[in-house]
Each structure stands twice: as structure tokens, then as C-alpha cells.
Backbone bond lengths (Angstrom), bond angles and torsions (degrees), N, CA, C in turn:
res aa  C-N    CA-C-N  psi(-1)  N-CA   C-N-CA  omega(-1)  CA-C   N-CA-C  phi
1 X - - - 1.451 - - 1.529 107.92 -
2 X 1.106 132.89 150.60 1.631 148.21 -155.76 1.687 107.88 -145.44
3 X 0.815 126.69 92.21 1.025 140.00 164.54 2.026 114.78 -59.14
4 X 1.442 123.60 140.39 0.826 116.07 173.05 1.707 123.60 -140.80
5 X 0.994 113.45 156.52 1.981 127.09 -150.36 1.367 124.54 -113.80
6 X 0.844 138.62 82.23 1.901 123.46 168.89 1.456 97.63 -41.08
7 X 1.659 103.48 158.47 1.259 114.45 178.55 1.479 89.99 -123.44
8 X 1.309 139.13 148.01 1.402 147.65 147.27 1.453 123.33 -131.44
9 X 0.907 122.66 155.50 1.549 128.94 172.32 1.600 117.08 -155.67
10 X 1.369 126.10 156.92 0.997 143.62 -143.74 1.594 95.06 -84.10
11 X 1.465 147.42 165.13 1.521 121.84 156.07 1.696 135.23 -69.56
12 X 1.043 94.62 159.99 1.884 86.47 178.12 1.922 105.63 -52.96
13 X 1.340 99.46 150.63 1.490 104.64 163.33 1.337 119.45 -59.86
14 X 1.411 102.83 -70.41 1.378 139.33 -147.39 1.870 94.54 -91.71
15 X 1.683 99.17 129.00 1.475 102.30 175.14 1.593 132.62 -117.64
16 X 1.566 97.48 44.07 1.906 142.10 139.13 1.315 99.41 -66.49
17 X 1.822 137.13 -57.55 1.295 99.12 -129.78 1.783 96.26 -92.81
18 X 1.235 93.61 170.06 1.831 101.41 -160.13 1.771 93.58 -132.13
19 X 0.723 99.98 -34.90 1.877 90.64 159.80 1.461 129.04 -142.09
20 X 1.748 123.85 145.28 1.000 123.83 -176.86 1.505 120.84 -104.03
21 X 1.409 144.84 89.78 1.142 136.42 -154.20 1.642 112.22 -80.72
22 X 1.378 113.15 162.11 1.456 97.00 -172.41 2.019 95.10 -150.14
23 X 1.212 109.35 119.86 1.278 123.09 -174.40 1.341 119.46 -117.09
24 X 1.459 119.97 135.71 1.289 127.92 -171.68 1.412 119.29 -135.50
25 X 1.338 107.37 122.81 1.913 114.61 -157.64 2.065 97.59 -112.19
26 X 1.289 134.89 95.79 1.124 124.48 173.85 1.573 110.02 -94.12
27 X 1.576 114.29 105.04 1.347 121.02 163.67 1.732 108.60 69.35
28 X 1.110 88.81 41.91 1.482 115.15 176.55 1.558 130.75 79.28
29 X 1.494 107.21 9.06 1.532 112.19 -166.18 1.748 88.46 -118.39
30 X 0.912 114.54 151.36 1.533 126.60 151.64 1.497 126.53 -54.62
31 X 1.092 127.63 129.55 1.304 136.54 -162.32 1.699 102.25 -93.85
32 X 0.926 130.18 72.81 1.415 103.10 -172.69 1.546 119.55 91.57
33 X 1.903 127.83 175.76 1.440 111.47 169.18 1.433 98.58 -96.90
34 X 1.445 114.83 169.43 1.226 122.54 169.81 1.619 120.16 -32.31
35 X 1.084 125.99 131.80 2.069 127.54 167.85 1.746 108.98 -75.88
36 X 0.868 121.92 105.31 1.015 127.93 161.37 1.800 122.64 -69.29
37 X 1.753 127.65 116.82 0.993 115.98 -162.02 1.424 98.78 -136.02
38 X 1.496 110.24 153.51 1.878 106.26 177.62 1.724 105.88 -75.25
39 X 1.432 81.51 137.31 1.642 120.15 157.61 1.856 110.02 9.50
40 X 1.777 87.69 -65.09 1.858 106.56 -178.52 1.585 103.52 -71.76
41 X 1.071 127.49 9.19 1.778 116.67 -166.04 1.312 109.13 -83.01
42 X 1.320 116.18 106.86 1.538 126.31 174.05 1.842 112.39 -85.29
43 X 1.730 103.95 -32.39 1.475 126.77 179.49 1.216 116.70 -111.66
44 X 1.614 122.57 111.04 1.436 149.19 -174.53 1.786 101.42 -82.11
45 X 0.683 133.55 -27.32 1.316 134.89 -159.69 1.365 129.66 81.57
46 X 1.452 145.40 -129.13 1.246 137.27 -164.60 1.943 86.68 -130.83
47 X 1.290 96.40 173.16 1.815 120.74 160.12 1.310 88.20 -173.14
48 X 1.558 84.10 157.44 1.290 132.28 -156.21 1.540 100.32 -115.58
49 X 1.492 117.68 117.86 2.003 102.53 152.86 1.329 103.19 -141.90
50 X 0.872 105.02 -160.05 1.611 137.65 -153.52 1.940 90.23 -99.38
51 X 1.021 107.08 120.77 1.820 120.81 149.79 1.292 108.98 -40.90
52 X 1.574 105.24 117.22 1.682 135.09 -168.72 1.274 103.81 37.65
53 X 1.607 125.46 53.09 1.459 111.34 149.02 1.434 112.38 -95.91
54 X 1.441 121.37 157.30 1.399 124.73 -170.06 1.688 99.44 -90.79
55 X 1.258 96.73 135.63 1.609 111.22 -169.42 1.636 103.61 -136.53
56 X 1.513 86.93 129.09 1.307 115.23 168.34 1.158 141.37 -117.83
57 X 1.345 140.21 107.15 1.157 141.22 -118.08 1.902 107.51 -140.03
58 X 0.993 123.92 111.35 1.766 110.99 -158.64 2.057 77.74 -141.72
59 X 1.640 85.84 140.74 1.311 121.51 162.26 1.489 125.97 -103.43
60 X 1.143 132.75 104.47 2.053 102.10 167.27 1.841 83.81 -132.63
61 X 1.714 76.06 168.88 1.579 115.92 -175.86 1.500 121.70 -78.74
62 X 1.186 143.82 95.00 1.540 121.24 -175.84 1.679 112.18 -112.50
63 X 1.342 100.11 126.26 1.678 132.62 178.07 1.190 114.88 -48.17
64 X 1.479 127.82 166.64 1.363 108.96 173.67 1.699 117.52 -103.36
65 X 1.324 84.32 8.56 1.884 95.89 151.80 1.721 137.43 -84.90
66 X 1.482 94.72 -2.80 1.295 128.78 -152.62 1.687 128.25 39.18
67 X 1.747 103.49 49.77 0.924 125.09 -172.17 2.494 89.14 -77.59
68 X 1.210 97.66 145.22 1.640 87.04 -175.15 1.876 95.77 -104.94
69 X 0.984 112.10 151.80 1.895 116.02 155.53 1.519 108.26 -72.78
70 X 1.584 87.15 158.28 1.451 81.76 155.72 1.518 130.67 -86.79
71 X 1.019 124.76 164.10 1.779 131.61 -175.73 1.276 109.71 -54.65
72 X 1.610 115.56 117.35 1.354 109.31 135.35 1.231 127.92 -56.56
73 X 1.358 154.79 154.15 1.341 120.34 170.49 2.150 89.06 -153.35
74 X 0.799 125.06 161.08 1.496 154.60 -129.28 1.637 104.67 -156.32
75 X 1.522 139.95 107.64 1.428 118.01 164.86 1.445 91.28 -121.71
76 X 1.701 127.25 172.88 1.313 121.79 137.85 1.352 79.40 -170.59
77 X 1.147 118.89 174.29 1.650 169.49 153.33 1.669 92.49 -55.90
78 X 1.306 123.17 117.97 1.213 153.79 152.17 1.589 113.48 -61.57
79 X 1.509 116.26 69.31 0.989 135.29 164.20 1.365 159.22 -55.38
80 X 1.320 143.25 59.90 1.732 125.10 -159.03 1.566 111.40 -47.97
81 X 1.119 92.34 112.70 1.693 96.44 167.91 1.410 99.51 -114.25
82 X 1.056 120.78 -34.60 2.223 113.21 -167.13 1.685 94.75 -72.97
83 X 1.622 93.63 120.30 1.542 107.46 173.44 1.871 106.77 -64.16
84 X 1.247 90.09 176.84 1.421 90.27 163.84 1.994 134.88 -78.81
85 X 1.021 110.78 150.62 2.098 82.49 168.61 1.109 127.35 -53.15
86 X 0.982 87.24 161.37 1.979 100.95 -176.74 1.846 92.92 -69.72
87 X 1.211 126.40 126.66 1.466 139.50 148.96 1.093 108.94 -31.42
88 X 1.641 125.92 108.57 1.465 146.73 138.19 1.524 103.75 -6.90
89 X 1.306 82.46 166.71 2.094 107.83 -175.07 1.494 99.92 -55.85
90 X 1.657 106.62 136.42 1.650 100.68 -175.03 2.008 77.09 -145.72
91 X 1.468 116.03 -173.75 1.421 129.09 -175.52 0.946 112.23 170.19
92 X 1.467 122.19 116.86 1.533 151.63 117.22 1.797 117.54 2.74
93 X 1.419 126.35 96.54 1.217 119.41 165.99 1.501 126.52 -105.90
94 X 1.242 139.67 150.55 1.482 136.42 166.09 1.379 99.41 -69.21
95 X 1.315 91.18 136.63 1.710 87.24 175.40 1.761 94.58 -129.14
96 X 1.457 118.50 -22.05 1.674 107.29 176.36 1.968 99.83 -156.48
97 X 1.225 78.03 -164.83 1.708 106.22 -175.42 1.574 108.32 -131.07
98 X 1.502 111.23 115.37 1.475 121.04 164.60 1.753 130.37 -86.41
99 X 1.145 128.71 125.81 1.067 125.35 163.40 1.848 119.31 -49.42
């Protein structure tokens, strides 16, 4: 089972930085290379992992000196929390009479 994530983040401060990189570590390996996103990117898009893998998730800012920020960074445990649906139409019939 795979669980899946919006990514969001707050906007850059500073209006130097010219790219926002976005890195994703599942259960200690790297997911892929870094996403590179514009400057204005408030919305990362989705990822995908694996049910209870430990995920690590780091943001930084890059300048147009390519001076880097330091990391936001994000961990948790890849969790099921969404129950299942509620069970479709079901019904109760009489079928007799007891003494």
C-alpha cells in the first residue's frame, strides 16, 4: 500500500532567491534527484511512499549567487489514517415469530 502527500510551503522571504529545491529521503535512501521549483512556488506537488516508511522531506532557498538556505525539513512516519467508506445499503428482514 502507498500512501500519498501534497507538498506545500510557505513563500520565499527574500526576493534574490531564483530557485526552490525540494528533496525527498524514503527510509533512508533518496527518492529520486532533487525538484527544482520557481522562486514563486508555494505548491510542490504530490509524492508517493510506501506504508510506514520514514520520510524525510527538506526544502531550501537558492540565491542568485547560489548562496543555499538552510533546510526546512519535515519528517514523519507514512501513516494510514483515512478509514475506510461507510458500507453501502444493507437490511434487516423478519423472517419469523418466537414463542
Amino acid at each position: 500500500m502507498a500512501l500519498v502527500y501534497s507538498v506545500t510551503a510557505a513563500p520565499s522571504i527574500d526576493p534574490d532567491v531564483v530557485v526552490r529545491q525540494l528533496t525527498v529521503i524514503v527510509n533512508g535512501e533518496a527518492s529520486g534527484a532533487p525538484a527544482d521549483f520557481p522562486p514563486e512556488a508555494t505548491s510542490f506537488g504530490e509524492i508517493i511512499v510506501p506504508q510506514d516508511a520514514q520520510v524525510i522531506v527538506t526544502l531550501v532557498d537558492i540565491d542568485d549567487a547560489g548562496n543555499v538556505s538552510e533546510p526546512a525539513v519535515f519528517e514523519f512516519t507514512a501513516a494510514d489514517t483515512i478509514p475506510p467508506a461507510k458500507p453501502g445499503e444493507f437490511g434487516v428482514t423478519l423472517v419469523r415469530e418466537t414463542a
